[in-house]
ZADO-1210 file (C-alpha; in nm, 4 decimals, padded with zeros to 6 digits):
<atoms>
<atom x="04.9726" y="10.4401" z="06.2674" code="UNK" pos="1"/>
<atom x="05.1212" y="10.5178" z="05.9447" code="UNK" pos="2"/>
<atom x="05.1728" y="10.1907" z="05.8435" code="UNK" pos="3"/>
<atom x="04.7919" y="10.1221" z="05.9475" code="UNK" pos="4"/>
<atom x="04.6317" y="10.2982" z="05.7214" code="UNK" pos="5"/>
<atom x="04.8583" y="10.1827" z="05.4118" code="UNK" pos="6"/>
<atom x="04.7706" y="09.8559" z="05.5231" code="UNK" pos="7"/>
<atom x="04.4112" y="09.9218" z="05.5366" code="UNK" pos="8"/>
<atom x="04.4317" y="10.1270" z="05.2062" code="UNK" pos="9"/>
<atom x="04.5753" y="09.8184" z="05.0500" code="UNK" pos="10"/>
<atom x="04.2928" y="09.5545" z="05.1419" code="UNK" pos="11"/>
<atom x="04.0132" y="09.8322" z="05.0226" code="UNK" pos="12"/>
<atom x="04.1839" y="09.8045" z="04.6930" code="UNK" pos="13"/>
<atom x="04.2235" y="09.4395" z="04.7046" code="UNK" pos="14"/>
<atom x="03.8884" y="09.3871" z="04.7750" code="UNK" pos="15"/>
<atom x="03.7616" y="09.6028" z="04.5345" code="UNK" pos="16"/>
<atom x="03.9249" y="09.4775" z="04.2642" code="UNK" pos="17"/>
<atom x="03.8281" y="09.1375" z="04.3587" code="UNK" pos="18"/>
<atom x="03.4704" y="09.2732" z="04.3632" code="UNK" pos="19"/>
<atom x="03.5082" y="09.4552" z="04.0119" code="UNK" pos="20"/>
<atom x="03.6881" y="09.1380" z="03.8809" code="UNK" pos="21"/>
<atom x="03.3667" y="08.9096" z="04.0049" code="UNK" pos="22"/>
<atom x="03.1135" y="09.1713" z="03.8580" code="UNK" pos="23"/>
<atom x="03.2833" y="09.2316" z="03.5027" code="UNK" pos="24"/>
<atom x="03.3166" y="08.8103" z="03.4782" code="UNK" pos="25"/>
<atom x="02.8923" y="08.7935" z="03.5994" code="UNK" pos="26"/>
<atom x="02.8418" y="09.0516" z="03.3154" code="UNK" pos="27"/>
<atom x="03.0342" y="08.8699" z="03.0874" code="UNK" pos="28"/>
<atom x="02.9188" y="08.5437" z="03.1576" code="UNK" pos="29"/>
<atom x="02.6552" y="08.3898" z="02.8595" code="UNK" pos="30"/>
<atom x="02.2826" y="08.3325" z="02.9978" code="UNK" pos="31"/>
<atom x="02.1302" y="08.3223" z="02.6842" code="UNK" pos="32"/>
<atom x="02.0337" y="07.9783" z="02.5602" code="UNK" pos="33"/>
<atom x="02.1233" y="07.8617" z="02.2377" code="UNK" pos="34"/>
<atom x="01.8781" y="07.8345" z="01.9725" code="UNK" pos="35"/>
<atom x="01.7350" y="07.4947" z="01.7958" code="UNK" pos="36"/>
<atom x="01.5694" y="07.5506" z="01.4228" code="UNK" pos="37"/>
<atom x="01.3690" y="07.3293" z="01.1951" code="UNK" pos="38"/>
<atom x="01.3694" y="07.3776" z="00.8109" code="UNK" pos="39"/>
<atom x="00.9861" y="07.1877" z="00.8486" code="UNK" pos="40"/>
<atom x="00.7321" y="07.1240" z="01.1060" code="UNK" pos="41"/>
<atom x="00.6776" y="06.8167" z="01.0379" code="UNK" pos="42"/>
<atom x="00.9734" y="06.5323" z="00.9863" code="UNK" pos="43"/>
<atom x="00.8251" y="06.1555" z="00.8112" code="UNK" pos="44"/>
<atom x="01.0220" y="05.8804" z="00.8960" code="UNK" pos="45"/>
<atom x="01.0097" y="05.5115" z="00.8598" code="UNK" pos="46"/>
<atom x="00.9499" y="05.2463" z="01.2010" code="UNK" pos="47"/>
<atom x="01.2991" y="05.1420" z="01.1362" code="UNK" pos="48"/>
<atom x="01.4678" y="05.4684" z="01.0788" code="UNK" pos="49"/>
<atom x="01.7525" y="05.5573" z="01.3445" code="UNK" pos="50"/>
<atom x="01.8233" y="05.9316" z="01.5622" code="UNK" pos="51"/>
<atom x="02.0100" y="06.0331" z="01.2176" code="UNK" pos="52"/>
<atom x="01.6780" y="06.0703" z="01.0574" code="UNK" pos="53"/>
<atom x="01.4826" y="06.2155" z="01.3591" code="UNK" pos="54"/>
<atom x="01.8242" y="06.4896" z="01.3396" code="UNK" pos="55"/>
<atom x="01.6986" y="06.6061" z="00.9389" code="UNK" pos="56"/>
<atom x="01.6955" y="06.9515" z="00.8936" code="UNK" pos="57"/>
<atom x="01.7700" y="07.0658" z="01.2884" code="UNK" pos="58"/>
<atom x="02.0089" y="07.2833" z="01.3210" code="UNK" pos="59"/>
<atom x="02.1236" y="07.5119" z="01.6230" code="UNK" pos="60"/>
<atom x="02.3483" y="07.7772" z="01.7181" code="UNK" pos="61"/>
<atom x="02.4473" y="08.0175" z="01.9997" code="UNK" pos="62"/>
<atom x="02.5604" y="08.3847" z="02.0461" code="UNK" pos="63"/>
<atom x="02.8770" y="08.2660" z="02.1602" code="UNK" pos="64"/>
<atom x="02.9314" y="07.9009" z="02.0733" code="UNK" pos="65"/>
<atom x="02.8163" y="07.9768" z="01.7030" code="UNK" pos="66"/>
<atom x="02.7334" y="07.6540" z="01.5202" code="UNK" pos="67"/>
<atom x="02.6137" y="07.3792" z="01.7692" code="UNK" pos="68"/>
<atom x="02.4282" y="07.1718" z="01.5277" code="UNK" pos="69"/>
<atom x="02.6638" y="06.8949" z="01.5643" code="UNK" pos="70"/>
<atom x="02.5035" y="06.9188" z="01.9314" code="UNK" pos="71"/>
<atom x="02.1644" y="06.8317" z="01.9157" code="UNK" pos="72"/>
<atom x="01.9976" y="06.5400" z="02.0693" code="UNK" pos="73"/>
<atom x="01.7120" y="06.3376" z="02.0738" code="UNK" pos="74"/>
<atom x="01.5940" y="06.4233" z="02.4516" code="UNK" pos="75"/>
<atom x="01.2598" y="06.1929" z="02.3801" code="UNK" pos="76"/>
<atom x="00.9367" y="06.1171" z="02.1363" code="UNK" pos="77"/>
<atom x="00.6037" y="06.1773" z="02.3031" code="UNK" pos="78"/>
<atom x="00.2902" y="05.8992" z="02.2816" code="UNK" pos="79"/>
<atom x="00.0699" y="05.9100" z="01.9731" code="UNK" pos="80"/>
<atom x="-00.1226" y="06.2389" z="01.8830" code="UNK" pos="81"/>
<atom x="-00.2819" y="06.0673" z="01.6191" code="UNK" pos="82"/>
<atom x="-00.3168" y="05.7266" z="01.4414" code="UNK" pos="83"/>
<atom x="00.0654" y="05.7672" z="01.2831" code="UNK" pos="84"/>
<atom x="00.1992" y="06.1255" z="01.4754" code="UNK" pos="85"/>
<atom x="00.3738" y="06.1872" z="01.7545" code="UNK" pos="86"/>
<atom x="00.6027" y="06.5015" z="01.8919" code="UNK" pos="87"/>
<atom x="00.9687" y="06.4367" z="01.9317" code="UNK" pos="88"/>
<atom x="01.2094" y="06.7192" z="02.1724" code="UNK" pos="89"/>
<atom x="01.5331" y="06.8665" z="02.0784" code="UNK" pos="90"/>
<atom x="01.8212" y="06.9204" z="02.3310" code="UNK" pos="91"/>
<atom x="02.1294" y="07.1069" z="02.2496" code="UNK" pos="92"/>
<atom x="02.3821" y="07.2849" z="02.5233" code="UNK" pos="93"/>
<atom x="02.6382" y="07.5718" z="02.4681" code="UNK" pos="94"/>
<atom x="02.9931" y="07.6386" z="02.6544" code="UNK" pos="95"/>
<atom x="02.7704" y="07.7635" z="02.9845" code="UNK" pos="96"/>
<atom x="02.5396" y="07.4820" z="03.0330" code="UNK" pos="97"/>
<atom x="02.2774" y="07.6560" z="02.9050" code="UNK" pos="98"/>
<atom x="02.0104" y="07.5001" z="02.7388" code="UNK" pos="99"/>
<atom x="01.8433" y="07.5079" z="02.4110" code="UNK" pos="100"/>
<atom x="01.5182" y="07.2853" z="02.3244" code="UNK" pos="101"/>
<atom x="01.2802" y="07.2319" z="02.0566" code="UNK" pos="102"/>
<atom x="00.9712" y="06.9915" z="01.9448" code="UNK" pos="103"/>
<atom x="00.8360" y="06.8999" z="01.6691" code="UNK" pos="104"/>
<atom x="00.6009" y="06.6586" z="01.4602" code="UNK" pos="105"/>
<atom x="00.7139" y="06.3271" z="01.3778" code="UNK" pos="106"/>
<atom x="00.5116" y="06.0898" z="01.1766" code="UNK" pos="107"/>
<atom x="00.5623" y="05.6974" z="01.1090" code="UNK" pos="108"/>
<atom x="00.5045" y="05.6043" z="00.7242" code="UNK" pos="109"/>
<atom x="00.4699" y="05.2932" z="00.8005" code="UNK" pos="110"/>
<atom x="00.3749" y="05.2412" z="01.1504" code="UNK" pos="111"/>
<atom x="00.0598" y="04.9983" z="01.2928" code="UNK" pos="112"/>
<atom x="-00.0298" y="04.9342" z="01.6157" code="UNK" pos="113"/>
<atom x="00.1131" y="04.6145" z="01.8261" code="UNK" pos="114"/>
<atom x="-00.0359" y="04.2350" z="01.7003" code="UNK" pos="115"/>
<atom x="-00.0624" y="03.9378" z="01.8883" code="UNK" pos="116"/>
<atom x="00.0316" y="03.6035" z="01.7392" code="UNK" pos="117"/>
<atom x="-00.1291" y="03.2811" z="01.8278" code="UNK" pos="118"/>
<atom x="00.0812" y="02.9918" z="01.7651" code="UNK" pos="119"/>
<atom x="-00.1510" y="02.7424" z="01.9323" code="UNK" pos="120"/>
<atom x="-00.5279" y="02.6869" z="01.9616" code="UNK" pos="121"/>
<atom x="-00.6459" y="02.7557" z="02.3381" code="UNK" pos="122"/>
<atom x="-00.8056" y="02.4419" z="02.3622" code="UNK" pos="123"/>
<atom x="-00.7995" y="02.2653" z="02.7444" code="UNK" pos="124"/>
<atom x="-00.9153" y="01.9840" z="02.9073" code="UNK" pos="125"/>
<atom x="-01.1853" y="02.0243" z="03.1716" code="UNK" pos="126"/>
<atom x="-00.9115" y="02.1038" z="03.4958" code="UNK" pos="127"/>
<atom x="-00.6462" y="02.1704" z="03.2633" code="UNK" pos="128"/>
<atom x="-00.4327" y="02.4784" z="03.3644" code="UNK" pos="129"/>
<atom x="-00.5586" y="02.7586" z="03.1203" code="UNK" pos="130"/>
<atom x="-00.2472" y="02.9395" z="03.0135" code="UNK" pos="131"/>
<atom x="-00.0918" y="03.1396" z="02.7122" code="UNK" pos="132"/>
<atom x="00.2708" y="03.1074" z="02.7758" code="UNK" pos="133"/>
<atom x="00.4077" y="02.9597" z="02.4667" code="UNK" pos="134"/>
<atom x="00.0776" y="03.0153" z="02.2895" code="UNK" pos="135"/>
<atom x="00.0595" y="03.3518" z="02.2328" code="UNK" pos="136"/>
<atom x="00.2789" y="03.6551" z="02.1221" code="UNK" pos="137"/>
<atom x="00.2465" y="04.0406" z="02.0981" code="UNK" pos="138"/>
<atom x="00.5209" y="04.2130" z="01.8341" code="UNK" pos="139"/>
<atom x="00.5694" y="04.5912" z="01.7550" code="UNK" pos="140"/>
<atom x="00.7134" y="04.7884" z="01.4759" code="UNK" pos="141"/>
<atom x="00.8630" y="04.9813" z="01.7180" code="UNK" pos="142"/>
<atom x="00.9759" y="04.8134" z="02.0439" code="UNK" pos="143"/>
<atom x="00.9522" y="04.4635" z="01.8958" code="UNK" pos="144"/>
<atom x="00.8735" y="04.1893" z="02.1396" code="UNK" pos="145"/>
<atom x="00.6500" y="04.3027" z="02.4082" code="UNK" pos="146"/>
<atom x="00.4504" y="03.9484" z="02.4903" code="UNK" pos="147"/>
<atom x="00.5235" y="04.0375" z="02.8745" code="UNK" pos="148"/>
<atom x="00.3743" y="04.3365" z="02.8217" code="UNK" pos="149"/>
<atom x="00.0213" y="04.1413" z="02.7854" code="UNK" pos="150"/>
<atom x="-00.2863" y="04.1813" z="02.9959" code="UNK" pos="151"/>
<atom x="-00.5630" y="03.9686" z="03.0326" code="UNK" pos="152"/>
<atom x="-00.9378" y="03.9487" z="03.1480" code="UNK" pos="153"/>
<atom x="-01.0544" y="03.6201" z="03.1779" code="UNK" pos="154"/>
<atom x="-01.3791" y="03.6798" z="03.3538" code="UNK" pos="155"/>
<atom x="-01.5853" y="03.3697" z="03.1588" code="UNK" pos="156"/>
<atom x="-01.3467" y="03.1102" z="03.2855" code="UNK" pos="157"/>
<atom x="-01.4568" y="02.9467" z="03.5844" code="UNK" pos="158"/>
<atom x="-01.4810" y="02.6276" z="03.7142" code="UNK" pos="159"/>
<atom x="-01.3432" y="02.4479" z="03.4005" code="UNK" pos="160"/>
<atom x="-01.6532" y="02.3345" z="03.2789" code="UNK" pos="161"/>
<atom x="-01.6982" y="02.2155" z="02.9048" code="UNK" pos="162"/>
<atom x="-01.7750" y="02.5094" z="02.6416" code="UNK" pos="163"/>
<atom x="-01.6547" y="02.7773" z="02.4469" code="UNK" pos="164"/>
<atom x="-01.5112" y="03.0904" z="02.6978" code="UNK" pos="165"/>
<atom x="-01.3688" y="03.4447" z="02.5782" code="UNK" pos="166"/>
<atom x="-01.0949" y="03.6322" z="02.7044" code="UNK" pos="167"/>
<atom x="-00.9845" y="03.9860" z="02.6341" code="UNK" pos="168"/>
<atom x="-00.6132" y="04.0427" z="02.5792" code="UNK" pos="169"/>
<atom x="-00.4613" y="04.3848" z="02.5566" code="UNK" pos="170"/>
<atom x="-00.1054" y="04.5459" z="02.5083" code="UNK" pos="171"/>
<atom x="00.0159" y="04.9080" z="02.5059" code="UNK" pos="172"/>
<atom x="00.4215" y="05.0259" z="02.3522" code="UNK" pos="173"/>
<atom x="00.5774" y="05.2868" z="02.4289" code="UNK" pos="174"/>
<atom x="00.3733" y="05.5278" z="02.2117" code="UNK" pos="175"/>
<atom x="00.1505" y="05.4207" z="02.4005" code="UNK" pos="176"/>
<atom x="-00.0865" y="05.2684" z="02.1254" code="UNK" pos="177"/>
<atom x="-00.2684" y="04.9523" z="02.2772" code="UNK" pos="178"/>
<atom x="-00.4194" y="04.6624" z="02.0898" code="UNK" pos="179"/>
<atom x="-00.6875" y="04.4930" z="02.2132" code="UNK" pos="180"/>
<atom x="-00.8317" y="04.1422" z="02.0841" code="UNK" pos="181"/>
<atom x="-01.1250" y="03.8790" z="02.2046" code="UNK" pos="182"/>
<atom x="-01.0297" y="03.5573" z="02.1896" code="UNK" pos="183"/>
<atom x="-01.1906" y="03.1826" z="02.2290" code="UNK" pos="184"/>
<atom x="-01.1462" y="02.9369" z="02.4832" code="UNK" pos="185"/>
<atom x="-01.2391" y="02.6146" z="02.4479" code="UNK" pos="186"/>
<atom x="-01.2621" y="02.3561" z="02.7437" code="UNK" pos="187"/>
<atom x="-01.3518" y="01.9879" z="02.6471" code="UNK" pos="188"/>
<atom x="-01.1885" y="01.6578" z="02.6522" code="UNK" pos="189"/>
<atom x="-01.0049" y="01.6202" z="02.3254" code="UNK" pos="190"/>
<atom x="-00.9387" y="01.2249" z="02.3681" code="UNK" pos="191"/>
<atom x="-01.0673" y="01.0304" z="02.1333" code="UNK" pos="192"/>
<atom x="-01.2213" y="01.3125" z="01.9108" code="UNK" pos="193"/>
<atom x="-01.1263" y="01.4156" z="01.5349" code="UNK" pos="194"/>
<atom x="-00.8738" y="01.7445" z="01.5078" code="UNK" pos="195"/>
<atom x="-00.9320" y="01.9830" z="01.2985" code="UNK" pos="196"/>
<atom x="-00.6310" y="02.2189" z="01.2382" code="UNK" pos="197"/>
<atom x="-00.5643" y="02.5247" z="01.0842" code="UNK" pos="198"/>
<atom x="-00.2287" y="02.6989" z="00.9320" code="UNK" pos="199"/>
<atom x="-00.2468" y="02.9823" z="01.1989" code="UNK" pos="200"/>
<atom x="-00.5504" y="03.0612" z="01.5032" code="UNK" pos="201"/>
<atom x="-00.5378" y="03.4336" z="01.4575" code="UNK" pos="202"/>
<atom x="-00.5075" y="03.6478" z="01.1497" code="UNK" pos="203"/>
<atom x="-00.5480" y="04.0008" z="01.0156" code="UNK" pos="204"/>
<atom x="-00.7117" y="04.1584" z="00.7437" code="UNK" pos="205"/>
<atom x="-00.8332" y="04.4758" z="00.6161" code="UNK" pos="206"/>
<atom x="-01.1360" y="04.6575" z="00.5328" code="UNK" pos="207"/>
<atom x="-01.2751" y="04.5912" z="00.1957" code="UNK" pos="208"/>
<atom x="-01.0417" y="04.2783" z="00.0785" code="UNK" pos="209"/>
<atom x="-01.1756" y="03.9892" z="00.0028" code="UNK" pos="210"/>
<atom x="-01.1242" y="03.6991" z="00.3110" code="UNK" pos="211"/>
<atom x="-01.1284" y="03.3103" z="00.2591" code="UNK" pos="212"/>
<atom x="-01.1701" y="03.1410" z="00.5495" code="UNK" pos="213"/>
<atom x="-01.0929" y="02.7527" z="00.3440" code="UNK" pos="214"/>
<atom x="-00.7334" y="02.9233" z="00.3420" code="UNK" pos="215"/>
<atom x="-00.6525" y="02.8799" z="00.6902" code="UNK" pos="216"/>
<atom x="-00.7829" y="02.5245" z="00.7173" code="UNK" pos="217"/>
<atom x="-00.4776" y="02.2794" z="00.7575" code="UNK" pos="218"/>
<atom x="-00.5031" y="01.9298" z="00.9057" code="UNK" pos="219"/>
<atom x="-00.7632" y="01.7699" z="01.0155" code="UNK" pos="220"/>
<atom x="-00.8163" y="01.3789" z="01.1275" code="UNK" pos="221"/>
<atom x="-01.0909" y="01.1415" z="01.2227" code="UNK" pos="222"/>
<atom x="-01.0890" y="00.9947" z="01.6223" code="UNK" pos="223"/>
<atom x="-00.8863" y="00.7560" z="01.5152" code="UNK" pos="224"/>
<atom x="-00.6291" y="00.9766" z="01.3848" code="UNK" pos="225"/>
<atom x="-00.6515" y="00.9109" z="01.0699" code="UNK" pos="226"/>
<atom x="-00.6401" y="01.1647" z="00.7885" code="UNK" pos="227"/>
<atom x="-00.9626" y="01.3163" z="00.6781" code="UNK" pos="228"/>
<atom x="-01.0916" y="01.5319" z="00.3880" code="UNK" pos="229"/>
<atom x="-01.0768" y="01.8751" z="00.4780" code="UNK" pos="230"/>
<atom x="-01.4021" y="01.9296" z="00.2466" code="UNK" pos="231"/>
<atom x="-01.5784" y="01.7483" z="00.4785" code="UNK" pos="232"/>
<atom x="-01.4981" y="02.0454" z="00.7678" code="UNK" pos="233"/>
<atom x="-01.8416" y="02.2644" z="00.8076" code="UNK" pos="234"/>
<atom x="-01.6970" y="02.6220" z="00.8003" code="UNK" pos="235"/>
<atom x="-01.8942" y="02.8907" z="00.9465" code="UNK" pos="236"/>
<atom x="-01.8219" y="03.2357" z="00.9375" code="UNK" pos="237"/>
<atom x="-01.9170" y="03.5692" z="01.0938" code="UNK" pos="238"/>
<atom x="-01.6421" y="03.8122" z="00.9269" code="UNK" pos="239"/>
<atom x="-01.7910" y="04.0721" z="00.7685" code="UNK" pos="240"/>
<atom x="-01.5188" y="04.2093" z="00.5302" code="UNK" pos="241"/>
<atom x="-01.6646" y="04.5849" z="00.4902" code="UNK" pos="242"/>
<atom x="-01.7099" y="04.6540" z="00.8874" code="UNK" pos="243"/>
<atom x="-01.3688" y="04.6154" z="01.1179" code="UNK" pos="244"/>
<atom x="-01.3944" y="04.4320" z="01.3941" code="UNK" pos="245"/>
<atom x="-01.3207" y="04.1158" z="01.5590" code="UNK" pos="246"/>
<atom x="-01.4511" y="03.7918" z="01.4254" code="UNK" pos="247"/>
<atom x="-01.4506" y="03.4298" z="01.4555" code="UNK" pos="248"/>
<atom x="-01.4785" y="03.1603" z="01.2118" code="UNK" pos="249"/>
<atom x="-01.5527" y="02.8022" z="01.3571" code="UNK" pos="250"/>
<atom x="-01.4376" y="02.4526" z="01.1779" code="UNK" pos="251"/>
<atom x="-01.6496" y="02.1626" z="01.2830" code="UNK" pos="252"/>
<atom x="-01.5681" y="01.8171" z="01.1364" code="UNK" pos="253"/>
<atom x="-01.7581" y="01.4722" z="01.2456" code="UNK" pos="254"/>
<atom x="-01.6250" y="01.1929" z="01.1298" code="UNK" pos="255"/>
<atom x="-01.8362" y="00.8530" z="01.1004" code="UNK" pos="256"/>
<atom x="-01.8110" y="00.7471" z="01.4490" code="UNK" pos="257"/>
<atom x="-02.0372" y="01.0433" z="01.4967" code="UNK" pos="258"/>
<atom x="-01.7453" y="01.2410" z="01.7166" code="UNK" pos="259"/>
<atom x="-01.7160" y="01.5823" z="01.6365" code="UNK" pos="260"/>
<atom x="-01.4275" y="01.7905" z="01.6575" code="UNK" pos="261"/>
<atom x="-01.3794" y="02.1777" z="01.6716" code="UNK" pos="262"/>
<atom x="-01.1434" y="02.4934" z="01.5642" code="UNK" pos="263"/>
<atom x="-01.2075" y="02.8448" z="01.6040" code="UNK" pos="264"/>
<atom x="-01.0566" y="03.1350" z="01.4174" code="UNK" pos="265"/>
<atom x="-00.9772" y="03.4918" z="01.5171" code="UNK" pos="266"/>
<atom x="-00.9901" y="03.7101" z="01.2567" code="UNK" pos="267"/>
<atom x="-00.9045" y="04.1021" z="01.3080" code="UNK" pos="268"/>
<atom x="-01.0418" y="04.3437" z="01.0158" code="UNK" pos="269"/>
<atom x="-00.8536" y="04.6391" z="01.0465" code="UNK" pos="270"/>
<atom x="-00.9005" y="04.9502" z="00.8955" code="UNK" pos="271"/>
<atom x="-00.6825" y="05.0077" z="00.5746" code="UNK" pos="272"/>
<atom x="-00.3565" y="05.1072" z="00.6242" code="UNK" pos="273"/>
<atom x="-00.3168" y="04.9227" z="00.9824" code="UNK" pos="274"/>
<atom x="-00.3412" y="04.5711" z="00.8683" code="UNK" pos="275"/>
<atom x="-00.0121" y="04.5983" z="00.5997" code="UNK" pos="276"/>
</atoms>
C-alpha cells in the first residue's frame, strides 16, 4: 500500500511538471507579429523597375527576431487606383510564423495603358475569312505581350457583303487598365484595283500636337500595278487634334482606268502623358 501511494505521488508530480513545463513554454511563446515600416507613403518607380525598388525604404522588425528587414516581400500590387497609382502589400515573418504586413502607394512614372498594333490593313474579299491573327497586336509596359488577351465585338459583320464594317477591340493587364479601340473593316474585291498603302494602319498621338496624315501614306499603285504618285491619293481626315478620341483618316486613289482604290487609318488621340 506503501509503495502505492509513492507511486501515485510520483505521477502527480510528473504530471504536474509536465503541465507547468507546457504552460511556462505557452507563456513564453511570441504571438506578437512583427512590424513592417515605410520612411514614405508613397514609393515612384519606373514600368521596368524590379522588387528591389518596390523594397525602398521598408523596413521591419520584431520583439524577438529584432531586425527582419532583410525579410520582407512583395506579397502583391493591387489594380489601378488612378490613371498611374496602385497599392502594393508587404509580407514579412518572424521565428513563430507570425505575420507582419503592410501597403502602400506605388506609382508608375512612366506607365500608359496597353496599345494595339496593326501590322496589316483589315481588308477582305467578299467570303473571305475575317480574322486578326497575324494582323494585329496588343503590348504593355508592364506584362508585355498580351495579343491573346484581346476581345472583340464584331456586330457589323455579316454576311460578307461589300462596304466599310467596324469592330471594337478591347484588352485589360494585370492592373487591370483596359484599352479599347474602333477599328475599320473593309470587304471588297481587291483584284484588279489600285493599292494604296500606308507605313503603319494604326497610330497614336496626343492632345494638342500637331498630326499629318501625308506622313503615313506609303505605296500606292495603279490596277495595273504600276507605281503611282502618292499626290494624286485624296486624303480625308476627321482627327481633331485638340479633342481625344478615335479617328479615321481615309486614302482614296483612282487611277485612269477609273478604278478606285482605298486605305483607312486609325488614329488614337490620347490625352498627354498616355501617348509617350
Amino acid at each position: 500500500m506503501k509503495k502505492l501511494k509513492i507511486v501515485i505521488l510520483i505521477l502527480f508530480v510528473l504530471t504536474a511538471a509536465a503541465y507547468t513545463v507546457s504552460e511556462v513554454s505557452r507563456r513564453l511563446a511570441d504571438n506578437t507579429p512583427p512590424v513592417i515600416a515605410a520612411d514614405r507613403p508613397l514609393i515612384e518607380i519606373s514600368v521596368g523597375d524590379g522588387e528591389e525598388k518596390l523594397l525602398e525604404g521598408i523596413t521591419a522588425s520584431d520583439r524577438q527576431d529584432g531586425d527582419l528587414t532583410a525579410s520582407v516581400m512583395v506579397s502583391g500590387i493591387s489594380k489601378l487606383t488612378s490613371a498611374d497609382t496602385a497599392k502594393v502589400s508587404y509580407i514579412v515573418f518572424d521565428s513563430d510564423r507570425n505575420i507582419g504586413t503592410f501597403t502602400r502607394q506605388v506609382r508608375y512614372t512612366d506607365y500608359r495603358r496597353p496599345r494595339f498594333t496593326l501590322r496589316e490593313p483589315l481588308i477582305f474579299a467578299p467570303g473571305e475569312d475575317v480574322t486578326l491573327n497575324g494582323r494585329l497586336f496588343a503590348e504593355d509596359v508592364i506584362d508585355g505581350d498580351i495579343t491573346g488577351s484581346i476581345k472583340v465585338s464584331a456586330r457589323e459583320l455579316s454576311g460578307g457583303e461589300e462596304g466599310i464594317y467596324h469592330i471594337t477591340v478591347q484588352v485589360t493587364n494585370s492592373l487591370g487598365d483596359t484599352a479599347v479601340a474602333t477599328l475599320p473593316v473593309i470587304i471588297g474585291s481587291r483584284e484588279n484595283r489600285p493599292t494604296v498603302g500606308l507605313t503603319s494602319y494604326l497610330v497614336y498621338m496626343t492632345t494638342g500636337e500637331a498630326f499629318d496624315p501625308a506622313a503615313c501614306l506609303g505605296t500606292v499603285t495603279d490596277s495595273l500595278g504600276n507605281p503611282a504618285d502618292p499626290k494624286d491619293v485624296v486624303i480625308e481626315s476627321s482627327v481633331n487634334p485638340d479633342k481625344p478620341g478615335s479617328y479615321i483618316v481615309t486614302y482614296t486613289y483612282t487611277d485612269a482606268a477609273g478604278r478606285t482604290g482605298t486605305a483607312i487609318l486609325t488614329v488614337l488621340n490620347e490625352e498627354g502623358g498616355e501617348a509617350a
